[in-house]
Structures are given as structure tokens and as C-alpha cells.
PDB file as gemmi writes it, atoms N, CA and C in Angstrom:
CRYST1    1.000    1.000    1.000  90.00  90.00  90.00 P 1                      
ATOM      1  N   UNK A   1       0.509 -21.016  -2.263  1.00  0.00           N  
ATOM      2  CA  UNK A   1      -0.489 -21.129  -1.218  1.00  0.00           C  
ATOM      3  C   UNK A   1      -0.766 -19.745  -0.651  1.00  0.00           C  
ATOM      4  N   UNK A   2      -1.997 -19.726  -0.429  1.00  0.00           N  
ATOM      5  CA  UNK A   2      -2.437 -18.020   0.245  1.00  0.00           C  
ATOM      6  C   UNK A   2      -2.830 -18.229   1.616  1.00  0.00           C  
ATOM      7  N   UNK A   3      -2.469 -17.002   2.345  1.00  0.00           N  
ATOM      8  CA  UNK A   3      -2.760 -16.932   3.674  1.00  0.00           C  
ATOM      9  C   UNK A   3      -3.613 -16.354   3.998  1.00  0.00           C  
ATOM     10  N   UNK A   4      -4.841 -16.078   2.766  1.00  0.00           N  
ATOM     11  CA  UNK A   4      -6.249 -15.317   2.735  1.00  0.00           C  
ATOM     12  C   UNK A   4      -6.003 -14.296   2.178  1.00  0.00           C  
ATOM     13  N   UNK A   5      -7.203 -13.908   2.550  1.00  0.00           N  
ATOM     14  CA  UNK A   5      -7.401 -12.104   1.858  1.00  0.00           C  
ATOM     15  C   UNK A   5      -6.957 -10.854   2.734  1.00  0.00           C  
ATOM     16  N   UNK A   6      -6.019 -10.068   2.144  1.00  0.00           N  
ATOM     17  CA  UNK A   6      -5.172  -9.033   2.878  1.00  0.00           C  
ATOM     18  C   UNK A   6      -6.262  -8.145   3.730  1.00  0.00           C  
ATOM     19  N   UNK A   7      -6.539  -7.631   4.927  1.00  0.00           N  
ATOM     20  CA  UNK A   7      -7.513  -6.797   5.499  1.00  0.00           C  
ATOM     21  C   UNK A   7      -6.659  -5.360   5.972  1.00  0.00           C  
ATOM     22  N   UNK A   8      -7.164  -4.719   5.712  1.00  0.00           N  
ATOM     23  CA  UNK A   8      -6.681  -3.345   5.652  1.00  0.00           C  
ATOM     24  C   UNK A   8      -6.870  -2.436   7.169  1.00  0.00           C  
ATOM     25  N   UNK A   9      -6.819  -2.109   7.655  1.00  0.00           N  
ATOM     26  CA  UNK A   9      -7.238  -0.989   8.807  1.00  0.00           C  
ATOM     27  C   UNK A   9      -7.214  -0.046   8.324  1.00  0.00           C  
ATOM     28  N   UNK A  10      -8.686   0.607   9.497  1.00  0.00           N  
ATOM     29  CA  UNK A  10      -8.844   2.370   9.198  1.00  0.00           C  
ATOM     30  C   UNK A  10      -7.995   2.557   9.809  1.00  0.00           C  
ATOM     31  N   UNK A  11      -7.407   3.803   9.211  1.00  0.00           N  
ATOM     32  CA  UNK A  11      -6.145   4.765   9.949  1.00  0.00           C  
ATOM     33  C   UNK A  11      -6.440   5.619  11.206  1.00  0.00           C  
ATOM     34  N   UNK A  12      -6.283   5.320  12.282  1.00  0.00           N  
ATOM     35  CA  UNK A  12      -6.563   6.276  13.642  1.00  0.00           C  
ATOM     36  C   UNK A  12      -6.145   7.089  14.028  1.00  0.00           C  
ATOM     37  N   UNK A  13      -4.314   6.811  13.955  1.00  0.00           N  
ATOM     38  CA  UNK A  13      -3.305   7.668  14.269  1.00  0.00           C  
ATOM     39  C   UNK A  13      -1.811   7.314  13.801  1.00  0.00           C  
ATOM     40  N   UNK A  14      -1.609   8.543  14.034  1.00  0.00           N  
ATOM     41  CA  UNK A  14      -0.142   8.296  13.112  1.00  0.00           C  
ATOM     42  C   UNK A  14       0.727   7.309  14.295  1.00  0.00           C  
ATOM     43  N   UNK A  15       0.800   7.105  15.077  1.00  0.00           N  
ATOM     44  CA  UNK A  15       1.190   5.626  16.293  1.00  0.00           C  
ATOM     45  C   UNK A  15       1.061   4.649  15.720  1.00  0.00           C  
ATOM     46  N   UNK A  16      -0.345   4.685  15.292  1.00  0.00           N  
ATOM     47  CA  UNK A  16      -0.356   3.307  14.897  1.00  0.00           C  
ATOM     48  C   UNK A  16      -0.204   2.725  13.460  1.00  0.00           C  
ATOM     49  N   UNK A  17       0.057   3.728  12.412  1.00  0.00           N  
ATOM     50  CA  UNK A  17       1.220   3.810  11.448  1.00  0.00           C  
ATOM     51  C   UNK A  17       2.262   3.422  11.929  1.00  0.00           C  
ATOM     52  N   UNK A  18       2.792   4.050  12.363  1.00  0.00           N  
ATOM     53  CA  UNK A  18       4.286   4.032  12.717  1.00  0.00           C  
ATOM     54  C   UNK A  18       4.732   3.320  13.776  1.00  0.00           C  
ATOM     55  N   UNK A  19       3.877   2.817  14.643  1.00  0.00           N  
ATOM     56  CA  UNK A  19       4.988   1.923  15.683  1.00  0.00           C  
ATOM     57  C   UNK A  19       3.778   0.877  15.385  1.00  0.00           C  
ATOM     58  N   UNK A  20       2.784   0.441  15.440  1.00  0.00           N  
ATOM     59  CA  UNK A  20       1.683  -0.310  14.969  1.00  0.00           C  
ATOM     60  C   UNK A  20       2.129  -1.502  14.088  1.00  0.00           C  
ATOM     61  N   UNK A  21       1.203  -2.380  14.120  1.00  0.00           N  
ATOM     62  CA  UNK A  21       1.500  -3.954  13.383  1.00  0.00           C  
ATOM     63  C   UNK A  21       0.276  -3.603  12.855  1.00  0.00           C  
ATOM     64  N   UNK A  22      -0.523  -2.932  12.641  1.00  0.00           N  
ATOM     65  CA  UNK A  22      -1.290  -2.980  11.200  1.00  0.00           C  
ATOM     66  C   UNK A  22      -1.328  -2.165   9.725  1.00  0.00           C  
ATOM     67  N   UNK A  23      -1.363  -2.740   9.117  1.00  0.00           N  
ATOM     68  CA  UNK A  23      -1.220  -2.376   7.782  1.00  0.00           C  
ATOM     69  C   UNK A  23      -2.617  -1.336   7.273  1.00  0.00           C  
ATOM     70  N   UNK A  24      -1.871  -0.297   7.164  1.00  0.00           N  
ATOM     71  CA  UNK A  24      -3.582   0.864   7.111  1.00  0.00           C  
ATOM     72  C   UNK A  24      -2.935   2.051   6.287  1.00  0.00           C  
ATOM     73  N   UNK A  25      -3.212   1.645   4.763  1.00  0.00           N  
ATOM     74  CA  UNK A  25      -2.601   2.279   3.553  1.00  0.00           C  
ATOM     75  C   UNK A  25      -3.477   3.531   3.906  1.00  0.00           C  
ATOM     76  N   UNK A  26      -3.304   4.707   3.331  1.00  0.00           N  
ATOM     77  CA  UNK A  26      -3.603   6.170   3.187  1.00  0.00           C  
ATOM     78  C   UNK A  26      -4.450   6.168   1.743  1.00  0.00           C  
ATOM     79  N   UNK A  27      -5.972   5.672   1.610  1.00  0.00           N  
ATOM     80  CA  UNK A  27      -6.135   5.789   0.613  1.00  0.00           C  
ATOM     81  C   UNK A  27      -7.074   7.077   0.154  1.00  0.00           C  
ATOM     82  N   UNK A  28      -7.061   7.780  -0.987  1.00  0.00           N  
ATOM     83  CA  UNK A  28      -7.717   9.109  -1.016  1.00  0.00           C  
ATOM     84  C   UNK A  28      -8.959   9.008  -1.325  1.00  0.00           C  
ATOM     85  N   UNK A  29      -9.686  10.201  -1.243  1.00  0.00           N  
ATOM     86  CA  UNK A  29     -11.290  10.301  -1.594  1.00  0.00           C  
ATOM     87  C   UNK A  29     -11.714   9.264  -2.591  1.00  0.00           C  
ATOM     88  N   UNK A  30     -11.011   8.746  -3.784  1.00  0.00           N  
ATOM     89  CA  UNK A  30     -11.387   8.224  -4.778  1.00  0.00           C  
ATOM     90  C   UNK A  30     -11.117   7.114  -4.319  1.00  0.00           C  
ATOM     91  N   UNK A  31     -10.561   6.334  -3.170  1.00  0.00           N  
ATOM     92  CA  UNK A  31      -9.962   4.659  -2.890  1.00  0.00           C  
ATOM     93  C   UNK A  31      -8.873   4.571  -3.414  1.00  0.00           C  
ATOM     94  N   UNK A  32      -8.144   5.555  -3.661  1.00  0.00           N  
ATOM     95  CA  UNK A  32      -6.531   5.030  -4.869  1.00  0.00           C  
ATOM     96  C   UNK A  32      -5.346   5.472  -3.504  1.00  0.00           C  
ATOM     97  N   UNK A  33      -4.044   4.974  -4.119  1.00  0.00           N  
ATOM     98  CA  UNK A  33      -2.864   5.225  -3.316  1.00  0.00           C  
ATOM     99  C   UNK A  33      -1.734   5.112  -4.352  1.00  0.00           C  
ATOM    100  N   UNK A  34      -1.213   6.331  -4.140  1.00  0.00           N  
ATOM    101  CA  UNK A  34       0.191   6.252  -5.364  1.00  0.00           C  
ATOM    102  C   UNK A  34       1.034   5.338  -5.181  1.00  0.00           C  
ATOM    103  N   UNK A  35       1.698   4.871  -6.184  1.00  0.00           N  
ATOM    104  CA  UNK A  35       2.425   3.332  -5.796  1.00  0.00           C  
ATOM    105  C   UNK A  35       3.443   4.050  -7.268  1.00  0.00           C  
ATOM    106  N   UNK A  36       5.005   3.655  -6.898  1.00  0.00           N  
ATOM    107  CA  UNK A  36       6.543   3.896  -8.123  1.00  0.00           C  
ATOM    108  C   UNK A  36       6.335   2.347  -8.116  1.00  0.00           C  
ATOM    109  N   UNK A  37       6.902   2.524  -9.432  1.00  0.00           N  
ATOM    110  CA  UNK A  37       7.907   1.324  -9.566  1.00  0.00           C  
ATOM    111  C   UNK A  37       9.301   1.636  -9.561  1.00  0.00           C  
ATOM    112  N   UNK A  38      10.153   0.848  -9.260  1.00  0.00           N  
ATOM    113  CA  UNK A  38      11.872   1.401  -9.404  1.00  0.00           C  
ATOM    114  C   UNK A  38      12.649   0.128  -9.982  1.00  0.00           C  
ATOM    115  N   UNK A  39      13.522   0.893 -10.587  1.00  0.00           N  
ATOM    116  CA  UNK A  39      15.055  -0.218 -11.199  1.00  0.00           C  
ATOM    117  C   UNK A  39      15.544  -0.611  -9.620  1.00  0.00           C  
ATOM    118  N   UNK A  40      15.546  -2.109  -9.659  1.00  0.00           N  
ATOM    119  CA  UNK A  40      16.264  -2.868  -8.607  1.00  0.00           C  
ATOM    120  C   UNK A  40      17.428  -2.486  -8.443  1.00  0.00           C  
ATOM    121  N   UNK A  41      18.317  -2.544  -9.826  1.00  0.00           N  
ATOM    122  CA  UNK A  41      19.922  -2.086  -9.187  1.00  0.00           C  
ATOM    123  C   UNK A  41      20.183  -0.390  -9.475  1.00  0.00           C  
ATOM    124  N   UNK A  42      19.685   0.648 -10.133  1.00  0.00           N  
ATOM    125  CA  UNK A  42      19.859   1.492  -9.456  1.00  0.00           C  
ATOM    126  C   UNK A  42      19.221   2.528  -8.984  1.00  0.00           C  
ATOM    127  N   UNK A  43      18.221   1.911  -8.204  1.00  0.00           N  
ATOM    128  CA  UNK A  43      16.837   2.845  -7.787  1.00  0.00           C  
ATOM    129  C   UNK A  43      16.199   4.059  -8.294  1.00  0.00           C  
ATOM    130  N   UNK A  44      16.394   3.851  -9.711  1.00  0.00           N  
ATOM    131  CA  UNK A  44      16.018   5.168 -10.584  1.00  0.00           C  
ATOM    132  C   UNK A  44      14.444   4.864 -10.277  1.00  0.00           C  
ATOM    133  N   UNK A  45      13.306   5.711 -10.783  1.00  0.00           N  
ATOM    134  CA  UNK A  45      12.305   5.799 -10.374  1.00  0.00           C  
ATOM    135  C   UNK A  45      11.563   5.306 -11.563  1.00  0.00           C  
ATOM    136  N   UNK A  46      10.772   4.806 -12.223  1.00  0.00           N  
ATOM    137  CA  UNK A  46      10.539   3.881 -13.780  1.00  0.00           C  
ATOM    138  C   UNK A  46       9.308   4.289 -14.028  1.00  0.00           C  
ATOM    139  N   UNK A  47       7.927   4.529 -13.334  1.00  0.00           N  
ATOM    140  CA  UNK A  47       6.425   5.029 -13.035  1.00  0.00           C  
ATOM    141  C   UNK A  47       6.386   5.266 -11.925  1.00  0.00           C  
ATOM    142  N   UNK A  48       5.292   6.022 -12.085  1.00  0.00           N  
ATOM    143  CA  UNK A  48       4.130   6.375 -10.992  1.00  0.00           C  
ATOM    144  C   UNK A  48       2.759   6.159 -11.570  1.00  0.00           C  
ATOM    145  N   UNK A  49       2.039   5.649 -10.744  1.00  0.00           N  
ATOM    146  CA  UNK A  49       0.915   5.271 -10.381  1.00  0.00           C  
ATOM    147  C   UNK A  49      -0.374   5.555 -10.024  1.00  0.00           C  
ATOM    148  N   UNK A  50      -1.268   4.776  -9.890  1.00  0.00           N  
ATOM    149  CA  UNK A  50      -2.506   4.173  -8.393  1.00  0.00           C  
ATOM    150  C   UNK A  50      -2.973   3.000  -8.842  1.00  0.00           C  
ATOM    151  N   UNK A  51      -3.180   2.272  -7.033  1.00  0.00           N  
ATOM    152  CA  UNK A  51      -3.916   1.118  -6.910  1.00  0.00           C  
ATOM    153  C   UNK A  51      -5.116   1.682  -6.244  1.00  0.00           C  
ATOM    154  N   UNK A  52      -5.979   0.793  -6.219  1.00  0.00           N  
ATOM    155  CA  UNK A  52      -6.998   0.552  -5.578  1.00  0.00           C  
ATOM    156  C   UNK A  52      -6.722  -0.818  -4.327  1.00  0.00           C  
ATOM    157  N   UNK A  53      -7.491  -0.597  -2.845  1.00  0.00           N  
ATOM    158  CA  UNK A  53      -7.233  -1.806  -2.051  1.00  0.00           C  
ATOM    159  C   UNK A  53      -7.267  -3.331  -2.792  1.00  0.00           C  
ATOM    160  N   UNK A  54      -7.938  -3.466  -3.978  1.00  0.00           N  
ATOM    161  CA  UNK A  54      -8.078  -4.557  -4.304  1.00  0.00           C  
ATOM    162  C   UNK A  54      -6.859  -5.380  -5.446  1.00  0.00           C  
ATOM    163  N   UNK A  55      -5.941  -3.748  -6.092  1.00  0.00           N  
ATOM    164  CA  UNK A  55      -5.392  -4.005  -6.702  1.00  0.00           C  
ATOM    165  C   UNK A  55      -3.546  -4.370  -5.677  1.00  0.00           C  
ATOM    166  N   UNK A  56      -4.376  -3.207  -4.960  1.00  0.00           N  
ATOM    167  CA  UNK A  56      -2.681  -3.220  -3.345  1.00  0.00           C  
ATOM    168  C   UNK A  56      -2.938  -4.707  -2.922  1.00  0.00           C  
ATOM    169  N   UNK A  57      -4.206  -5.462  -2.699  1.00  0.00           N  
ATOM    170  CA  UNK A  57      -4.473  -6.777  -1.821  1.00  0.00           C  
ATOM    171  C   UNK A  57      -3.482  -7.594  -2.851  1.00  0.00           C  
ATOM    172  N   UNK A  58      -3.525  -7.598  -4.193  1.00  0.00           N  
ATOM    173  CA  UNK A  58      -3.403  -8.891  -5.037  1.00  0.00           C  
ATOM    174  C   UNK A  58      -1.472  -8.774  -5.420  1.00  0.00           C  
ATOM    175  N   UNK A  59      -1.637  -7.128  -4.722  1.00  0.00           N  
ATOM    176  CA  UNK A  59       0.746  -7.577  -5.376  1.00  0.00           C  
ATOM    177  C   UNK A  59       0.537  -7.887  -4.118  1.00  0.00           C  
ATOM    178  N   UNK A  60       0.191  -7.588  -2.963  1.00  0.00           N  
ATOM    179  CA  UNK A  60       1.335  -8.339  -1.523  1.00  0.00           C  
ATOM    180  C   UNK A  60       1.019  -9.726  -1.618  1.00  0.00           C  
TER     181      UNK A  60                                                      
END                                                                             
């Protein structure tokens, strides 16, 4: 079951990053955001990446 479609916020300030309840990815000129993957048990680093908001909306 889905709880809708993920909505993103523009980024204002680093506050509201950081102590803030909204979710407001850093995405660059092109719309992308670097995203790793990692080994669960021993956090080695496996890729690197980019999503796009639409591709970040569909893993959370």
C-alpha cells in the first residue's frame, strides 16, 4: 500500500536540513543526486551513482 507520491522541498537553509522535518535532497544543475550502494554486513562501498527525483521518489 502507498502513502502517495514522495514531495520534495526546495532547500532554504541548512536549519531546515538539519533540524527540519522536510525532506529536500541537494539536487544538481542536471536534477541528479549521488546515491552508494553498500555491503550490509561490512559497509564496504559496492557503487556510486545518480538518481533523478523520480528515480529517489520510487526506492523510498
Amino acid at each position: 500500500m502507498s502513502a502517495g507520491p514522495v514531495k520534495f522541498k526546495a532547500r532554504l537553509s541548512i536549519e531546515q536540513v538539519e533540524e527540519g522535518d522536510d525532506l529536500a535532497p541537494k539536487f544538481d544543475d542536471r536534477g541528479l543526486i549521488t546515491v552508494v550502494t553498500t555491503d550490509a554486513e561490512s559497509g564496504e562501498m559496492l557503487m556510486q551513482g545518480y538518481m533523478n527525483s523520480a528515480a529517489l521518489a520510487l526506492t523510498i
